[in-house]
C-alpha positions as CSV (number, residue, x, y, z in Angstrom):
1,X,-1.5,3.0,-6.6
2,X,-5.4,4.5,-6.9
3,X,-7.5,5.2,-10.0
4,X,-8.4,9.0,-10.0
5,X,-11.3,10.1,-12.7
6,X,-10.6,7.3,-15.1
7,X,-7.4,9.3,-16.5
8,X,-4.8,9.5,-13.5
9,X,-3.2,6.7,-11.7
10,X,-1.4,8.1,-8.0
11,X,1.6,6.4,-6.4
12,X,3.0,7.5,-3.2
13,X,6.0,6.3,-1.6
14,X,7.4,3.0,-1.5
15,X,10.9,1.4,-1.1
16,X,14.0,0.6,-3.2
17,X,15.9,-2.4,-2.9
18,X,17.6,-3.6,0.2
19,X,21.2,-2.8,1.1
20,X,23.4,-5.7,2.9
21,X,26.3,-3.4,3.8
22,X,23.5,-1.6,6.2
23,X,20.7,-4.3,6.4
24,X,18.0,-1.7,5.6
25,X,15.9,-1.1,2.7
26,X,15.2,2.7,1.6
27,X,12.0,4.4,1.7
28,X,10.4,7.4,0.0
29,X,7.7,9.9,0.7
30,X,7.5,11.4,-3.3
31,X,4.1,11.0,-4.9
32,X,3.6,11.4,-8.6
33,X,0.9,10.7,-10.9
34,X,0.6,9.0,-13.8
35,X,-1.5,10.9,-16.4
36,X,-3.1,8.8,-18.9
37,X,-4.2,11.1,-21.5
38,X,-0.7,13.1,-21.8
39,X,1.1,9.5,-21.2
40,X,3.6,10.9,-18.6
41,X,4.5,11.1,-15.2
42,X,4.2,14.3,-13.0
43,X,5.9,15.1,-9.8
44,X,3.7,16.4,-7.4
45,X,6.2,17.8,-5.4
46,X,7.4,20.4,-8.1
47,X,5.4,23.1,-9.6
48,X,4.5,22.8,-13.5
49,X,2.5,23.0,-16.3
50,X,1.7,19.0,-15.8
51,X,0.9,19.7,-12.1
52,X,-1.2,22.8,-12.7
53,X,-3.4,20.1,-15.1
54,X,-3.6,17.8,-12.4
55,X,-4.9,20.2,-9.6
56,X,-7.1,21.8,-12.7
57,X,-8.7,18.6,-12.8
58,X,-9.0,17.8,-9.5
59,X,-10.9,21.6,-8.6
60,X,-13.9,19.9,-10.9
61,X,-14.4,17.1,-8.6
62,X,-18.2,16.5,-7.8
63,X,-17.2,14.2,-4.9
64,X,-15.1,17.0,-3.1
65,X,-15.4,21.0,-2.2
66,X,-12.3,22.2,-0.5
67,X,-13.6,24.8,2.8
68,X,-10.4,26.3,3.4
69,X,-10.0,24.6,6.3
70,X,-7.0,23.4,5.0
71,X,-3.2,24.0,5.4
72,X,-0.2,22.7,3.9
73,X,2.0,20.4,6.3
74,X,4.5,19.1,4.0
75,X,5.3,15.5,2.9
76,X,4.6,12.8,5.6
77,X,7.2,10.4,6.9
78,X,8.8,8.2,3.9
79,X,7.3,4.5,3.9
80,X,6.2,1.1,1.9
81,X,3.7,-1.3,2.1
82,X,1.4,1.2,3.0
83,X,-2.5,1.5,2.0
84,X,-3.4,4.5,0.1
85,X,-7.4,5.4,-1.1
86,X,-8.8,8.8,-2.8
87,X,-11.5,10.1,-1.4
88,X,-13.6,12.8,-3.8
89,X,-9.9,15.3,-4.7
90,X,-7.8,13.6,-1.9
91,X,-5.6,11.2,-2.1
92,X,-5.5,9.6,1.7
93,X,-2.5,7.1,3.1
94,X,-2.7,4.7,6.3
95,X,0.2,3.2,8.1
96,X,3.1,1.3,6.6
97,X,6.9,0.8,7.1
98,X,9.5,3.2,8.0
99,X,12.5,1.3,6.3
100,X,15.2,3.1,7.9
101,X,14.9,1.5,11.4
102,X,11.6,-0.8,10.5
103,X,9.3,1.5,12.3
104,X,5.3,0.5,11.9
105,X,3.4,3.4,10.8
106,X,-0.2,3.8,12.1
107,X,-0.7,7.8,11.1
108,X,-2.8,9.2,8.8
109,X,-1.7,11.8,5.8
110,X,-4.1,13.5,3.0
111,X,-3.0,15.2,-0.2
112,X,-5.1,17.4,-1.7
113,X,-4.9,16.5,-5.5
114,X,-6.9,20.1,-6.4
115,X,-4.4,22.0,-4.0
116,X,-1.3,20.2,-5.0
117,X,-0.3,19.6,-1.5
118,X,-0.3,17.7,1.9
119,X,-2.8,18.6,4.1
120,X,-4.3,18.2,7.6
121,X,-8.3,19.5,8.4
122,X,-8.2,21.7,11.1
């Protein structure tokens, strides 16, 4: 979880509990964001009023000026114990755990936070 502006808290991922039957623990790749002046959670992955504040937000960022050098790639691969950091308007995630088969992780994925969407600089 990151601090973003002193009013939004960002979670990405993470795991839910483990299953005997299969021996594996569940991942996820979902990133929402608490915001602590409305007191609710938004999904970044669907498009709404909450989201639109979010990315509103986000566009004023001092720390960040989106170039257009940027497209969207979609989600990254579902993980846990990950390390995430934001970066002026994007939120940035290193490595982790692929629960399904236990897979280390050693990529890279950004998510534009003024954009509302994963992206990779060209």
């Amino acid at each position: 979880m990151c601090a973003y502006q002193e009013r939004f808290f960002v979670v990405f991922g993470g795991a839910g509990q483990y299953i005997r039957k299969i021996m594996k623990r569940e991942t996820f790749n979902d990133l929402h964001v608490w915001d602590i002046q409305e007191k609710e959670w938004v999904d970044m992955r669907e498009e709404s009023p909450a989201k639109q504040r979010v990315m509103f937000q986000a566009k004023f960022d001092k720390n960040w000026s989106n170039n257009g050098a940027f497209r969207d790639i979609g989600p990254p691969i579902r993980r846990s114990q990950h390390v995430a950091c934001i970066y002026g308007g994007v939120y940035i995630v290193h490595g982790g755990l692929y629960g399904e088969n236990t897979q280390v992780l050693d990529d890279f994925a950004c998510f534009d936070l003024g954009l509302g969407m994963w992206v990779r600089i060209k």
